[in-house]
N, C-alpha and C positions, 0 to 999 in steps of 0.2 A: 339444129343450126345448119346451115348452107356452108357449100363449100367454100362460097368466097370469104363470110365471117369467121370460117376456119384456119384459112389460110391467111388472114389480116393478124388475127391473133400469134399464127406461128412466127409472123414477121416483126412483131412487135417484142414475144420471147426472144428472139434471134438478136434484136437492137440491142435487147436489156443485158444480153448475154454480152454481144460484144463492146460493149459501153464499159461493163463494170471487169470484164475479165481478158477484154483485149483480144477475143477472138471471134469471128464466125462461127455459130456451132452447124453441125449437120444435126437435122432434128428428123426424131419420127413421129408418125401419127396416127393413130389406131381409131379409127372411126367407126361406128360412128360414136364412142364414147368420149372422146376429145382427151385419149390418154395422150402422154407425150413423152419422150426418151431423149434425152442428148447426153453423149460423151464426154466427160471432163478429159484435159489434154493430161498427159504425164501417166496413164492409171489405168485401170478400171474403174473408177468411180463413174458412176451417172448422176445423172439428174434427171427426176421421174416425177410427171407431172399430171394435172388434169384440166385442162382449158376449163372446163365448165366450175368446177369448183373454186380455182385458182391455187389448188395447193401446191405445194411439193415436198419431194425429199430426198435427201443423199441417199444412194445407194451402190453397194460394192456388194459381187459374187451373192446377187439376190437378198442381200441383209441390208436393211435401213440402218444408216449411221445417225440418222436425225429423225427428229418430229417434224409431221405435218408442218409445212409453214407455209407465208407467201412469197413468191418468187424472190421478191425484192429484200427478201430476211436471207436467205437462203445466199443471194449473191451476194450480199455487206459478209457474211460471216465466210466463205469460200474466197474474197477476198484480203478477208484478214487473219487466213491463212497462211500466205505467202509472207506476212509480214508480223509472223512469229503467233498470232493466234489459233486458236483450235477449231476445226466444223463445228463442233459441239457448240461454237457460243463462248 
């Protein structure tokens, strides 16, 4: 992948991020395997991803909280969170 389809990609996680969770995240990028890292606010939790695959998953102090999923699972359920439901689903 090229830089700029890397960078369109991280800008679209970054929407998706602040669309469903209300924040900017600061994101990193490890190329050239299209791994990805962002900070959950409040924690240490992350969000650990891979452009090329589309997965992710929760993670704290190096331990997955979650399975594999796609971004978009991954934000519905970190959202509903906040409103009394579990990461877990």
């Amino acid at each position: 992948m090229t830089g700029d389809l890397w960078e369109a990609q991280l800008q679209e996680v970054r929407r998706k991020v602040g669309r469903t969770l209300g924040y900017e995240p600061g994101l990193v990028l490890e190329l050239p395997f299209g791994a990805v890292e962002l900070r959950l606010p409040g924690g240490r939790r992350r969000l650990r991803g891979c452009l090329r695959t589309g997965l992710w998953r929760v993670v704290e102090s190096e331990v997955a909280l979650t399975e594999e999923a796609p971004l978009e699972v991954l934000l519905e359920r970190l959202a509903g969170v906040g409103q009394g439901r579990g990461v877990h689903g």
